[in-house]
DSSP file (Angstrom, degrees, kcal/mol; ACC not computed):
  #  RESIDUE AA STRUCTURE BP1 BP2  ACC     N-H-->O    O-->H-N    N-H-->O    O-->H-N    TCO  KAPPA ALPHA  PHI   PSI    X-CA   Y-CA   Z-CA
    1    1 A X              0   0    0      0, 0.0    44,-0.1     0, 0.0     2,-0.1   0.000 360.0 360.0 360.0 136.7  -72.9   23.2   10.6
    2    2 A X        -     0   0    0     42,-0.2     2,-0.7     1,-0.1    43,-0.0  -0.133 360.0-106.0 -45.1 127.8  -71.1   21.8    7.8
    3    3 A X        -     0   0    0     -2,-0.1    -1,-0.1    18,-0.0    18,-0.0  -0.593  41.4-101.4 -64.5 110.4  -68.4   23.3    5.9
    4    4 A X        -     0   0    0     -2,-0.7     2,-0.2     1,-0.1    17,-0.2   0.066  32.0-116.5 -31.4 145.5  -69.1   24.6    2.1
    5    5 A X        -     0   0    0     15,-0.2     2,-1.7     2,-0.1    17,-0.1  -0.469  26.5-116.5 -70.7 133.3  -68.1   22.5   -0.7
    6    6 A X  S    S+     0   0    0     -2,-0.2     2,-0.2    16,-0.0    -1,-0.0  -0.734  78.7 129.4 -95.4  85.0  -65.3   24.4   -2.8
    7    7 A X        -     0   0    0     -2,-1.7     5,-0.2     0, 0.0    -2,-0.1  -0.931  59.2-131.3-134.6 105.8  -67.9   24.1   -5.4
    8    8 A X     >  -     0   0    0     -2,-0.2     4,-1.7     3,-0.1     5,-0.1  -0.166  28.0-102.7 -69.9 175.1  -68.7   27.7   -7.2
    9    9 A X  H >> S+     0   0    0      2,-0.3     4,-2.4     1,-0.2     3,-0.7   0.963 123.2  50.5 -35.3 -76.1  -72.4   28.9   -7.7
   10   10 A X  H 3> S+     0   0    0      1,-0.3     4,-1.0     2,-0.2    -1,-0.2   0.835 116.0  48.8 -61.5 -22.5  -72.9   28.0  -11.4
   11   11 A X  H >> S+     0   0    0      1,-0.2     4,-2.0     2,-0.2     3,-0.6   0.976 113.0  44.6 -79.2 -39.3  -71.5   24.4  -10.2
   12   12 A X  H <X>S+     0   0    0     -4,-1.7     4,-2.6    -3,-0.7     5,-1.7   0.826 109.7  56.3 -77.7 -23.6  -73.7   24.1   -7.4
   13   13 A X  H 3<5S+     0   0    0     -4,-2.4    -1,-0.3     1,-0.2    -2,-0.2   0.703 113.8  41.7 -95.3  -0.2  -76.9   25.3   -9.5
   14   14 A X  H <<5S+     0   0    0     -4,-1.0    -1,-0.2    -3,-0.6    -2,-0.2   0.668 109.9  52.2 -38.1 -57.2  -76.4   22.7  -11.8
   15   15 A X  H  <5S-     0   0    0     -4,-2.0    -2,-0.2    -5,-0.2    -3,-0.2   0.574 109.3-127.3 -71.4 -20.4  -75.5   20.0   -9.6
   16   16 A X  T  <5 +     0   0    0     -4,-2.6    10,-1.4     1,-0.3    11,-0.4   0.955  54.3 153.9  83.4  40.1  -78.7   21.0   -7.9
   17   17 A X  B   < -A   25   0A   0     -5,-1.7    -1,-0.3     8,-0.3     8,-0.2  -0.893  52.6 -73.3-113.6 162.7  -77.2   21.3   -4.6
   18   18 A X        -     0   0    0      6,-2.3     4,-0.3    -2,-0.3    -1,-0.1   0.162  33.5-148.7 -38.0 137.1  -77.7   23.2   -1.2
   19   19 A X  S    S+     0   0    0      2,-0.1    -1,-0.2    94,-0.1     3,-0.1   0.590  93.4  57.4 -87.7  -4.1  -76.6   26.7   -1.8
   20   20 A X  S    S+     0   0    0      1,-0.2     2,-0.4     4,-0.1   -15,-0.2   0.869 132.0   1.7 -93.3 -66.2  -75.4   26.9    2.1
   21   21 A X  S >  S-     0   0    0    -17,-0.2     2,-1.0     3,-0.1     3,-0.8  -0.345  88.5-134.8-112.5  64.4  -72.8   23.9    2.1
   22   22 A X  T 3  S+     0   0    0     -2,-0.4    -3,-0.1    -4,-0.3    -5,-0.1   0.079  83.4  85.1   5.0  46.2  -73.1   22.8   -1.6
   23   23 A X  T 3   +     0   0    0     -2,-1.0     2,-0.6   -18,-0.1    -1,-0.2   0.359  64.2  87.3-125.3 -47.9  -73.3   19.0   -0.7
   24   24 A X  S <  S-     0   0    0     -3,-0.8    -6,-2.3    18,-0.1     2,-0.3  -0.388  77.2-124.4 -68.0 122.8  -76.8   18.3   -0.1
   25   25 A X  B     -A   17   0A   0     -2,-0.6    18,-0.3    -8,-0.2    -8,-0.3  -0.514  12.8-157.8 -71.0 126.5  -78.7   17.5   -2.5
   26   26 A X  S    S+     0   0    0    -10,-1.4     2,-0.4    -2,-0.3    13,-0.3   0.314  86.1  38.9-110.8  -4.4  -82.2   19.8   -3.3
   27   27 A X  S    S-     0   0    0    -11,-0.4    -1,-0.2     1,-0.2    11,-0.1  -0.915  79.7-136.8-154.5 130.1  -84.0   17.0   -5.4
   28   28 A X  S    S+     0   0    0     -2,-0.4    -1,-0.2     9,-0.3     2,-0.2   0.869  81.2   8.4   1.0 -94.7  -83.9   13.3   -4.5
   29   29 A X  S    S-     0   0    0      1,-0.1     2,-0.2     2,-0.0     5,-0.0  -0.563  91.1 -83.4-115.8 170.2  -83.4   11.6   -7.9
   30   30 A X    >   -     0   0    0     -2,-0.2     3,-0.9     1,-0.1     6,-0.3  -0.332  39.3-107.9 -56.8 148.0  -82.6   13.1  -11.5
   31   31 A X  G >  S+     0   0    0      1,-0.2     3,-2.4    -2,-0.2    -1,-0.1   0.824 116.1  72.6 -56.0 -28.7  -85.1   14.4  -13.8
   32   32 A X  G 3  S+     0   0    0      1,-0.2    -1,-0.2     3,-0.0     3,-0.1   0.775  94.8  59.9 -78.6  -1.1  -84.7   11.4  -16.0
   33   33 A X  G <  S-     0   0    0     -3,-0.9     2,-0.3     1,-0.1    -1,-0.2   0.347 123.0 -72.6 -38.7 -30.7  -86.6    9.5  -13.0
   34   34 A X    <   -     0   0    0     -3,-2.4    -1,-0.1     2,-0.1     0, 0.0  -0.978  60.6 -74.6 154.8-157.9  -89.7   11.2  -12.9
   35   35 A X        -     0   0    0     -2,-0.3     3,-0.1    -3,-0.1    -4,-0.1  -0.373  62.3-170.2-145.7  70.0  -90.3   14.6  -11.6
   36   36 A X        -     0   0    0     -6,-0.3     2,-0.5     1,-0.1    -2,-0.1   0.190  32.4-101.3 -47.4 164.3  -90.0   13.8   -7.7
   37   37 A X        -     0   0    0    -10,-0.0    -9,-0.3     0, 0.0    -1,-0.1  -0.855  48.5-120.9 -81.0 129.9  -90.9   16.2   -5.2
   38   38 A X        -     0   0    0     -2,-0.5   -11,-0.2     1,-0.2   -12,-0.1  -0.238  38.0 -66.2 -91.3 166.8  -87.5   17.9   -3.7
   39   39 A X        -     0   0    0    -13,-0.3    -1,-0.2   -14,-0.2     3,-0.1   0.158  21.9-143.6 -14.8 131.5  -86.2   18.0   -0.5
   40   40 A X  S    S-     0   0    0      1,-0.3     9,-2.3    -3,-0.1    10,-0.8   0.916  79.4 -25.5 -89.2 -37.0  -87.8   19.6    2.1
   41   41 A X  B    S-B   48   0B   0      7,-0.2     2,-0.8     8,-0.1    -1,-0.3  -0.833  88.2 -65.3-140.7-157.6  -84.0   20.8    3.7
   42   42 A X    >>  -     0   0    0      5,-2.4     4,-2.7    -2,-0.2     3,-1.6  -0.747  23.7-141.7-137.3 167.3  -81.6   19.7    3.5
   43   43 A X  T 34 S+     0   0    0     -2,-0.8    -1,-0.2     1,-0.4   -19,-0.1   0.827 105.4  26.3 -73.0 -47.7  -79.5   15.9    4.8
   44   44 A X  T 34 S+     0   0    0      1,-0.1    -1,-0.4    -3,-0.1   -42,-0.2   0.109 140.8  16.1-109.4  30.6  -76.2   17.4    5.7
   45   45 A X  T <4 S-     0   0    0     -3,-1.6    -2,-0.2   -44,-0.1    -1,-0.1   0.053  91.0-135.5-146.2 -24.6  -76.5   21.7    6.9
   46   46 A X     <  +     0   0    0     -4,-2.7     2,-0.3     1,-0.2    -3,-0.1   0.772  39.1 174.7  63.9  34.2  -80.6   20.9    7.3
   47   47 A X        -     0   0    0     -5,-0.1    -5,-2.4     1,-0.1     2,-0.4  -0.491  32.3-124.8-131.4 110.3  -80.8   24.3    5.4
   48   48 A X  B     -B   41   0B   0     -2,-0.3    -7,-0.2    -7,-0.2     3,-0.1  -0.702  24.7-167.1 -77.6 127.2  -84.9   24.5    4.9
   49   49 A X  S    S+     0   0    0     -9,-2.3     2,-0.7    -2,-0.4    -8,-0.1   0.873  76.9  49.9 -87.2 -30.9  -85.7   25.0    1.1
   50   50 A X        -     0   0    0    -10,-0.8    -1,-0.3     1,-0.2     3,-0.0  -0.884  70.0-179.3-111.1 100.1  -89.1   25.9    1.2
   51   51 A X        -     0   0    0     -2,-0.7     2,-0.3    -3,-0.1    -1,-0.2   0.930  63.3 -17.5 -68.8 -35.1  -89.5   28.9    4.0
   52   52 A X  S >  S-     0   0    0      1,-0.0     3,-1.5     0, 0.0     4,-0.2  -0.908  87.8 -65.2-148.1 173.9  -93.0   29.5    3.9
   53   53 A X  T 3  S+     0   0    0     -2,-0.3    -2,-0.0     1,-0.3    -1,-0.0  -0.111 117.9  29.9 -46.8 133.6  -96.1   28.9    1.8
   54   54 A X  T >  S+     0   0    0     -2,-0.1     3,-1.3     2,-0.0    -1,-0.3   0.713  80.1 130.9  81.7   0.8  -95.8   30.7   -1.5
   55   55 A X  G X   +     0   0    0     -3,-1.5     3,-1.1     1,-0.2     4,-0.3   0.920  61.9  57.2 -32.9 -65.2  -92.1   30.6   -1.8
   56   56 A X  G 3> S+     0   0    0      1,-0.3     4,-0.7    -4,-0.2    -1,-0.2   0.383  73.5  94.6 -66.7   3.8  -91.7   29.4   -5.0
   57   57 A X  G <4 S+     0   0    0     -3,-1.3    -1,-0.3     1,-0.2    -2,-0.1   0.630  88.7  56.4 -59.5 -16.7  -93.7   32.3   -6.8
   58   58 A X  T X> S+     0   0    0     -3,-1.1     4,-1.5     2,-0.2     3,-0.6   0.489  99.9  57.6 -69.6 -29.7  -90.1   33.8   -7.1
   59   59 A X  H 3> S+     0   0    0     -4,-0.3     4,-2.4     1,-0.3    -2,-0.2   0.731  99.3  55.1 -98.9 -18.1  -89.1   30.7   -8.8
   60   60 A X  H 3X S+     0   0    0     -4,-0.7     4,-1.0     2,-0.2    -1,-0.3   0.501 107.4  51.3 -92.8  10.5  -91.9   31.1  -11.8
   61   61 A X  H X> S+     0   0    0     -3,-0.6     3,-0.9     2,-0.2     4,-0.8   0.870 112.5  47.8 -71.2 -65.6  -90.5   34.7  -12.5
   62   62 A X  H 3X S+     0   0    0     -4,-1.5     4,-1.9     1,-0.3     5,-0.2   0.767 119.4  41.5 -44.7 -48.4  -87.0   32.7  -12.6
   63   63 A X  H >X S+     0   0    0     -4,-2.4     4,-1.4     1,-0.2     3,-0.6   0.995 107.7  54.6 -50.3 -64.1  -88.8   30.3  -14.8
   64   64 A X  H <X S+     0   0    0     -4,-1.0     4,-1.0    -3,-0.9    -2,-0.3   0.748 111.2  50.0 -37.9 -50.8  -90.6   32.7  -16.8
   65   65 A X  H 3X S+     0   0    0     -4,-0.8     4,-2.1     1,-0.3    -1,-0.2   0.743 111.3  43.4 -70.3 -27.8  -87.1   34.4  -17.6
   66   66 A X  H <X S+     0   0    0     -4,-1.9     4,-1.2    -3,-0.6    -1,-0.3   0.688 113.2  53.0 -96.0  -2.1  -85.1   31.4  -18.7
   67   67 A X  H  X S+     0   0    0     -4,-1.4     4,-2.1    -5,-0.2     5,-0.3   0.923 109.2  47.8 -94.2 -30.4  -87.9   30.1  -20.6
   68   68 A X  H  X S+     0   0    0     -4,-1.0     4,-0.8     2,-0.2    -2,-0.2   0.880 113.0  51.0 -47.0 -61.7  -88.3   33.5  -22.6
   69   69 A X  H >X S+     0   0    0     -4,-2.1     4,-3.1     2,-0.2     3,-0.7   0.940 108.8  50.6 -82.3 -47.3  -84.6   33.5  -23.1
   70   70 A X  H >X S+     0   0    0     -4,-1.2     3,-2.0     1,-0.3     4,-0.9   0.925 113.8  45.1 -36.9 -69.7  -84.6   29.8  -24.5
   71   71 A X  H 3< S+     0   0    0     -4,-2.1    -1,-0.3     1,-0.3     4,-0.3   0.576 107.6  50.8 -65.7 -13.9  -87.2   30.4  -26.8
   72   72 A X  H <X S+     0   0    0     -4,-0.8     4,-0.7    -3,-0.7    -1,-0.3   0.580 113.0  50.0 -98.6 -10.1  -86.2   33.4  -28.2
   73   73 A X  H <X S+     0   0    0     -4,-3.1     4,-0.7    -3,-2.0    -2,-0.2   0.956 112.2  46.8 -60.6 -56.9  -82.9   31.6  -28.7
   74   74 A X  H  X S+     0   0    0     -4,-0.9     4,-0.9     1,-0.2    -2,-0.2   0.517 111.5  54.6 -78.4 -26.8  -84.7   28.5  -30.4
   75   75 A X  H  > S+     0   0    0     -5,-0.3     4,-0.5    -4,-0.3    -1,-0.2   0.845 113.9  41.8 -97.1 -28.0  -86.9   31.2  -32.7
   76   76 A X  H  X S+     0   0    0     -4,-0.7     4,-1.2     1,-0.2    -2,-0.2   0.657 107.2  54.1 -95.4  12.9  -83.6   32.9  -34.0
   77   77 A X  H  < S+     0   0    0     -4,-0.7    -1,-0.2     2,-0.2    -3,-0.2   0.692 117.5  47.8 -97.4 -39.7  -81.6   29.9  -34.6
   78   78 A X  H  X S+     0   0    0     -4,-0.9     4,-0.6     1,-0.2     6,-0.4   0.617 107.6  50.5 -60.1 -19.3  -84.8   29.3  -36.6
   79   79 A X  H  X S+     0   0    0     -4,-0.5     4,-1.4     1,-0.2    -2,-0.2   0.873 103.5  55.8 -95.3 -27.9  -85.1   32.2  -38.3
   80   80 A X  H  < S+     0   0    0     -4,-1.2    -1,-0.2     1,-0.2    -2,-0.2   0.683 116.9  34.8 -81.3  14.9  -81.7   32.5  -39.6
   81   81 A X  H  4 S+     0   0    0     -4,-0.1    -1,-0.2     3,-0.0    -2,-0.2   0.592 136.1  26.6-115.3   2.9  -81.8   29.2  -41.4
   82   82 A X  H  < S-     0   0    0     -4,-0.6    -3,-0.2    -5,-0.1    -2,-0.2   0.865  72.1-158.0-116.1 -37.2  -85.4   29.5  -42.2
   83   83 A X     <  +     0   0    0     -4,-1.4    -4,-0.1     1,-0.2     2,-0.1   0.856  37.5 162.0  84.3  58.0  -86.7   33.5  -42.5
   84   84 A X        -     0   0    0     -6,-0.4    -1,-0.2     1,-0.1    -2,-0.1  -0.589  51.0 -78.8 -88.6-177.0  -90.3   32.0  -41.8
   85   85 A X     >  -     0   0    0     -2,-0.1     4,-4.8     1,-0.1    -1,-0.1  -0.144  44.8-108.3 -84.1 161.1  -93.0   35.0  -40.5
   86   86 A X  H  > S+     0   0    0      1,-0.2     4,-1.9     2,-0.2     5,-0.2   0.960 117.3  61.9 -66.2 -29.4  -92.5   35.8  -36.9
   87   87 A X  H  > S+     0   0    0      1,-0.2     4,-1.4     2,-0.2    -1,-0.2   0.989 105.5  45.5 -60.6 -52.4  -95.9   34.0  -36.1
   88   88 A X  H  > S+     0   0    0      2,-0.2     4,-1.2     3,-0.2     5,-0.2   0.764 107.4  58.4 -26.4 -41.1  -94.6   30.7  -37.3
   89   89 A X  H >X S+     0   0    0     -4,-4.8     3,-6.1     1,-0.2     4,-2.1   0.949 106.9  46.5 -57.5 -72.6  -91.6   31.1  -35.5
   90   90 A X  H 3X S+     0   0    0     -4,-1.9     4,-0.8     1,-0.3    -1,-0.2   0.562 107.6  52.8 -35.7 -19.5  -93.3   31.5  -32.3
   91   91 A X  H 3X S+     0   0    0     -4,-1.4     4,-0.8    -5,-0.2    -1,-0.3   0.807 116.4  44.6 -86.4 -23.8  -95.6   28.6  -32.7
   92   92 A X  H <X S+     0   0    0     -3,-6.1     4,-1.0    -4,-1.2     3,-0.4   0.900 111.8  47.7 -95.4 -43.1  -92.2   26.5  -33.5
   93   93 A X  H  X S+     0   0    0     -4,-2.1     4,-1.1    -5,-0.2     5,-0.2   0.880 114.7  47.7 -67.3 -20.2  -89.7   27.7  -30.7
   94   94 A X  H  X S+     0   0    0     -4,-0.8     4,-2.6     2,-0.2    -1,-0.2   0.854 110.1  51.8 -66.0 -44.8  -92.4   27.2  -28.2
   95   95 A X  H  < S+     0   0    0     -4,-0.8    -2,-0.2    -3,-0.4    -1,-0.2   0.788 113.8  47.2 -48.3 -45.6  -93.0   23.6  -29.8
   96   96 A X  H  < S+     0   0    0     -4,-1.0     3,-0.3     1,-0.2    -1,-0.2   0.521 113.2  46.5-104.9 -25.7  -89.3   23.1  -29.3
   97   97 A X  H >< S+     0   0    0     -4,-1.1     3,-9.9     1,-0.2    -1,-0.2   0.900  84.9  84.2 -74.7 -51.9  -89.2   24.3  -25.9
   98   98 A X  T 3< S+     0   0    0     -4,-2.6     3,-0.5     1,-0.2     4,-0.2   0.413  89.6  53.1 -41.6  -7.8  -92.1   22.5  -24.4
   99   99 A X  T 3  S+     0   0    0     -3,-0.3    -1,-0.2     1,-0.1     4,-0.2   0.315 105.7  60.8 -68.7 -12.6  -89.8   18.9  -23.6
  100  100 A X  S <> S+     0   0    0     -3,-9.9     4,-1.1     1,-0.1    -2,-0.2  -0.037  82.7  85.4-122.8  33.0  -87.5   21.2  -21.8
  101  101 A X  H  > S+     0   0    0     -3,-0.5     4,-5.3     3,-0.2     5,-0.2   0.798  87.1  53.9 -92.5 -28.3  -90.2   22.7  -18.9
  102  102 A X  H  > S+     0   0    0     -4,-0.2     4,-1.3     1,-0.2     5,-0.2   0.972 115.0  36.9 -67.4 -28.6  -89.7   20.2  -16.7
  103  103 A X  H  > S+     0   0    0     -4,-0.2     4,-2.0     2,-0.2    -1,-0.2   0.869 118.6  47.3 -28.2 -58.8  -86.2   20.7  -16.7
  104  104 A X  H  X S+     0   0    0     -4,-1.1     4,-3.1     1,-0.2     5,-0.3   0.912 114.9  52.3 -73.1 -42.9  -86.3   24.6  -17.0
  105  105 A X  H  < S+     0   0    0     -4,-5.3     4,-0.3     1,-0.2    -1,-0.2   0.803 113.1  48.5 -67.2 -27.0  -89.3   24.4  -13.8
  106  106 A X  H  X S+     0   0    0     -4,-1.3     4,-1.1    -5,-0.2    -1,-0.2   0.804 114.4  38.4 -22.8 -72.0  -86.7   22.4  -12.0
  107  107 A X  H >X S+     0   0    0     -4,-2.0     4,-2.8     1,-0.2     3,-1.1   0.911 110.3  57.4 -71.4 -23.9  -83.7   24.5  -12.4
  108  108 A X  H 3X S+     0   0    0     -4,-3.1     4,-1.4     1,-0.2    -1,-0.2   0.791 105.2  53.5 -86.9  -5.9  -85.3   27.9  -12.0
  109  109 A X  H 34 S+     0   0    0     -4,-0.3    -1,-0.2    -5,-0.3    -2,-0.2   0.601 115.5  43.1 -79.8  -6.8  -86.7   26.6   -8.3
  110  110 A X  H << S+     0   0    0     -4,-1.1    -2,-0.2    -3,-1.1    -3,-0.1   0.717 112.8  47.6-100.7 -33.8  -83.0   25.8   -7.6
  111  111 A X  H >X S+     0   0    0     -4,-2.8     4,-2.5     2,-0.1     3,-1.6   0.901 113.7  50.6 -61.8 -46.4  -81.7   29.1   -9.1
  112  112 A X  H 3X S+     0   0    0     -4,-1.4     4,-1.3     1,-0.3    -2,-0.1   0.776 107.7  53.5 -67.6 -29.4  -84.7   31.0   -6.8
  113  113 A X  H 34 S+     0   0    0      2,-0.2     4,-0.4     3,-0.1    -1,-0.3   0.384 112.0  47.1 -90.5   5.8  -83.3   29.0   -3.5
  114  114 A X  H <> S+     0   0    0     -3,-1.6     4,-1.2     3,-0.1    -2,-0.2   0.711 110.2  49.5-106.1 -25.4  -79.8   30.5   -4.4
  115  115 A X  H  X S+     0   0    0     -4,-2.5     4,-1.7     2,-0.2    -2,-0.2   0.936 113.9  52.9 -63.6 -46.6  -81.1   34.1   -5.0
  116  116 A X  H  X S+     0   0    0     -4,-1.3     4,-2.9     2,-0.2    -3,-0.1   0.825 105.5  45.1 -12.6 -85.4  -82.7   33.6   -1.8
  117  117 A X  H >4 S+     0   0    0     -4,-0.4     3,-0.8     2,-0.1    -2,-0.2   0.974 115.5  51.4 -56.4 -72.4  -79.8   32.5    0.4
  118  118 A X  H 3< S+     0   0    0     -4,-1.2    -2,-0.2     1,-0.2     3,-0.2   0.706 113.6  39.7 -47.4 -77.7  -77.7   35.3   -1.0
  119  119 A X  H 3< S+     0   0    0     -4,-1.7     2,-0.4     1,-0.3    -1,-0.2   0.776 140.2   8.5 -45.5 -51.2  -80.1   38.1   -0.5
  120  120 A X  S << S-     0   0    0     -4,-2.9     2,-0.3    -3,-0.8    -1,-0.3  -0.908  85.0-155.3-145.6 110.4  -81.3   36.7    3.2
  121  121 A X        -     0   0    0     -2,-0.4     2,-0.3    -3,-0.2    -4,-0.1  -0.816   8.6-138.6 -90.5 150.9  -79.2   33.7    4.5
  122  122 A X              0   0    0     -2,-0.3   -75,-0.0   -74,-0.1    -2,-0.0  -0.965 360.0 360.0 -48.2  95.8  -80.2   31.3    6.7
  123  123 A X              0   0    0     -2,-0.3    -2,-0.0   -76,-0.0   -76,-0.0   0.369 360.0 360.0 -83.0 360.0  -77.7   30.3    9.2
């Protein structure tokens, strides 16, 4: 097995890499590419990303939470230069979000494979 990267967490879950030796990469290409299918494990620890069928149902909570938080960032950044009614808001932070799911669906299946390892590693 490979040796870990002296890479912290928040570096690795950015860089989108294996949470076991923080060098392999969990998606192919960049978002600005497409939206490719990731890895299945991974090239250099062979660390399987997807354990079973239905894994990634963990990873739309993960979603679910960072999109929640965005947008309710994005509605009060609106409200204080704007004081529009709280239905409006919502219809505009939502607006404002929607360019940033593939991203957010992206990162929160890479945060969910780090929750993952931590909780139950794979050796």
């Amino acid at each position: 097995m490979a040796a870990r990267a002296d890479v912290s967490v928040l570096k690795g879950v950015l860089q989108q890499v294996c949470p076991r030796c923080r060098t392999g990469k969990i998606y192919p290409t960049s978002i600005f590419r497409g939206f490719p299918k990731m890895n299945e494990e991974c090239a250099v620890c062979h660390l399987w990303f997807e354990r079973e069928e239905g894994y990634f149902l963990g990873a739309m909570i993960v979603d679910y939470a960072l999109a929640m938080v965005i947008t309710t960032i994005f509605g009060a950044i609106l409200w204080s230069f704007t004081h529009w009614s709280f239905e409006k808001l919502c219809v505009m932070a939502i607006l404002l979000f929607l360019p940033l799911v593939p991203a957010v669906t992206r990162l929160g299946r890479v945060v969910w494979i780090y929750i993952d390892q931590t909780i139950d590693p794979r050796r």
